[in-house]
N, C-alpha and C positions, 0 to 999 in steps of 0.2 A: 076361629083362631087360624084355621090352614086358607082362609078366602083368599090373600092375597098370594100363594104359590097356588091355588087352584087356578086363577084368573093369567098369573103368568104360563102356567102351563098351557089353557085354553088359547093364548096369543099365541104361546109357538105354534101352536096345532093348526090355527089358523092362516097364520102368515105362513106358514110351510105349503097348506091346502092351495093358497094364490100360488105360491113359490113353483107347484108343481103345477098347475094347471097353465103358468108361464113355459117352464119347459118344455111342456108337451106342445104349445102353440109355437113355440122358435123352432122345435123340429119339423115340425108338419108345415111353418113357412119356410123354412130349408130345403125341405123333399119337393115342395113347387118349385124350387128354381135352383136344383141339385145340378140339372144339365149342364150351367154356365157359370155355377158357384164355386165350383172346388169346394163342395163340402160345409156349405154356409153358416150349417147347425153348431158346427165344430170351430169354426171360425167367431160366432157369437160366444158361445159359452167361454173359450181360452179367453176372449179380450176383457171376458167380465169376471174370470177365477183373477184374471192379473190385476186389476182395475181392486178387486175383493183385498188382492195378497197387499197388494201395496197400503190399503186401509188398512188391514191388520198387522201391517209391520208399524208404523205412527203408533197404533192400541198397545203394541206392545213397548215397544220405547216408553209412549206417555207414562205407562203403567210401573213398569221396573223403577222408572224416577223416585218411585214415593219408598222406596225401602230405606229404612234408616241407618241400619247395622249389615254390613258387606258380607261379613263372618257368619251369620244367621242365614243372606243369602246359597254361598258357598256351601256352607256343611247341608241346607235342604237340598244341594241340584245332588250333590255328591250322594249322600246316604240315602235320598229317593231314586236317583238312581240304582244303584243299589239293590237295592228292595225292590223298586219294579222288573228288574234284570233277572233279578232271582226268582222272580213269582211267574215270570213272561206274560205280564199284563199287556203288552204288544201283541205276541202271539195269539192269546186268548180271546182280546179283540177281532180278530182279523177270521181266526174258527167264528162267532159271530155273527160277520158281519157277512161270512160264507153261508152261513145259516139263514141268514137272514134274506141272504141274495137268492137263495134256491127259493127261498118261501113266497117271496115276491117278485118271482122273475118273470109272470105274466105280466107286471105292471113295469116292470125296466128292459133293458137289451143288451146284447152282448155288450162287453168290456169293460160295464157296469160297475162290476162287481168291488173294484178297488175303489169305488169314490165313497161307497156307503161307509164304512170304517173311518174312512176320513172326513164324510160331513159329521159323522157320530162325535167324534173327538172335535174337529174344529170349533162345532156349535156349543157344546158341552160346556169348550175351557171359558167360551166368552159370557155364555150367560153364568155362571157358577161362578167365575173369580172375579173377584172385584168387591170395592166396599156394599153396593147398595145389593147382592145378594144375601150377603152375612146381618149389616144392618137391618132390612129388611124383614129378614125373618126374625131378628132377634126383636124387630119392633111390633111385629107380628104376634109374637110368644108372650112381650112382657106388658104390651099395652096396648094387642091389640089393634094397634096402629099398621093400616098396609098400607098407606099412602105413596112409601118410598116402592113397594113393590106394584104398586100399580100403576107407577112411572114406568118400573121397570119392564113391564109386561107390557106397555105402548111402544118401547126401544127394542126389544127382544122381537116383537111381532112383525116389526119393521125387518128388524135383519134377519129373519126367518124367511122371509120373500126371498130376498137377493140370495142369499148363501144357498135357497134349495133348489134356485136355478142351476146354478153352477155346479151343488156338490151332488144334488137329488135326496133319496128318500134318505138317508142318514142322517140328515136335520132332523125331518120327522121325530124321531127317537132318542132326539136328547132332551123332549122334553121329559121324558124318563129320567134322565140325570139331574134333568131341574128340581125334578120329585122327589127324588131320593135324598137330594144335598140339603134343601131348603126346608122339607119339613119334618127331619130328624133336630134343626139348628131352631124350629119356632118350637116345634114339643118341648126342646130340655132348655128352653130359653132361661129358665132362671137359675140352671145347672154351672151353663157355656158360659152367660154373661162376663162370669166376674173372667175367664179363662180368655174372654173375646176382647182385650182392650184395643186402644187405640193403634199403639205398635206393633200387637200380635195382626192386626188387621191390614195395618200397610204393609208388612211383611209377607204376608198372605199374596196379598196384591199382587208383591214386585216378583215374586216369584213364579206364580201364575202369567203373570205380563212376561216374563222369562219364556213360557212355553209356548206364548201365544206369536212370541215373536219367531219362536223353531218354527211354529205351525206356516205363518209367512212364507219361511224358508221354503219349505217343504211345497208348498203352494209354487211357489215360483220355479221351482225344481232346480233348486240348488242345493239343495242335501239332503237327504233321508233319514235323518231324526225320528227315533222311535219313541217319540211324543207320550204313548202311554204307560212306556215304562220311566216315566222321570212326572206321572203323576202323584206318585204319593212323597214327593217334593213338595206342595202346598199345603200340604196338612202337617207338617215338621216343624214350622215355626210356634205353633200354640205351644210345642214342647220347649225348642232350643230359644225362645225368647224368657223362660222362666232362666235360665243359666246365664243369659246372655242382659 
């Protein structure tokens, strides 16, 4: 039953392993020719976070299109906001990803420290939101069927390369989120289903496409969106589409 989130779990882990073993090769062909580079490593990496930000501003666009109802949109940024502000799932993040940076700091280098929290979250919102992770597991749960997740874990494995260039080991670690999101939704699959329809799903989406396009933002460095407090915006619609 969990084959198909086990196998997308095993692509991030994989495509992040390339991801990192690319990184460490751009630095150490950087440090060869640091003399006359101005800094050549740093120079790579920015033109490929921007080349990254720019694809995932398109993701999120594309994505926010499919929401049906504006009002459904609005009351999830609003009220998940909200709720993440008051929990300081930002904050909480960010202790973390400090944690995480002390524990791993033989394998990263100074200034490090800020990108793991943000490959965490970046990678997290892409592979988790969207139809073929919810479909997926629900096809997983009630028939068995992972066909649609084992696309997905060819597309995720892919973008675990690029992204853990650019963001480092914080990709790593969302395949953790993939874990946790995906096979809670294949277990209670015959629970969710009827709770999971079509508009609760595009909903889901455009909202999620909503953060993915902050993330952009933030990438680009044009605003400072605190991304994980306006996460529990994507899970509001299962509710406010029963009213709406």
């Amino acid at each position: 039953m969990l084959i198909g989130s086990i196998v997308n779990v095993a692509a991030i882990l994989a495509g992040s392993t390339v991801g990192l073993l690319l990184r460490w090769g751009i630095r150490r062909f950087s440090a060869l020719f640091s003399a006359g580079s101005g800094q050549l490593g740093e120079r790579l990496q920015s033109i490929i976070m921007q080349g990254l930000a720019l694809c995932t501003t398109c993701m999120g666009i594309s994505g926010s299109l499919k929401g049906q109802n504006s009002l459904i949109m609005i009351l999830s940024m609003v009220i998940g906001g909200l709720i993440g502000e008051l929990l300081d799932l930002d904050g909480a993040m960010k202790r973390a990803g400090d944690w995480v940076q002390e524990k791993m700091s033989r394998f990263g280098s100074e200034g490090e420290t800020s990108t793991i929290a943000e490959g965490f979250v970046t990678a997290s919102l892409l592979y988790c939101v969207g139809a073929m992770s919810i479909v997926g597991a629900l096809n997983s749960g009630l028939m068995g069927d992972h066909d649609m997740l084992f696309a997905k874990s060819l597309l995720d494995g892919t973008a675990s390369i690029i992204f853990t260039v650019s963001l480092g080991v914080g990709v790593p670690l969302s395949a953790i989120a993939v874990f946790c999101y995906q096979v809670p939704i294949t277990l209670a699959a015959a629970v969710l289903a009827p709770f999971l329809g079509e508009s609760v799903i595009a909903e889901m989406t455009c909202v999620g496409s909503l953060l993915i396009l902050a993330i952009s933002l933030n990438l680009l460095g044009l605003t400072k969106i605190k991304i994980m407090n306006l996460i529990p915006a994507i899970f509001l619609p299962i509710f406010l589409c029963r009213f709406f």
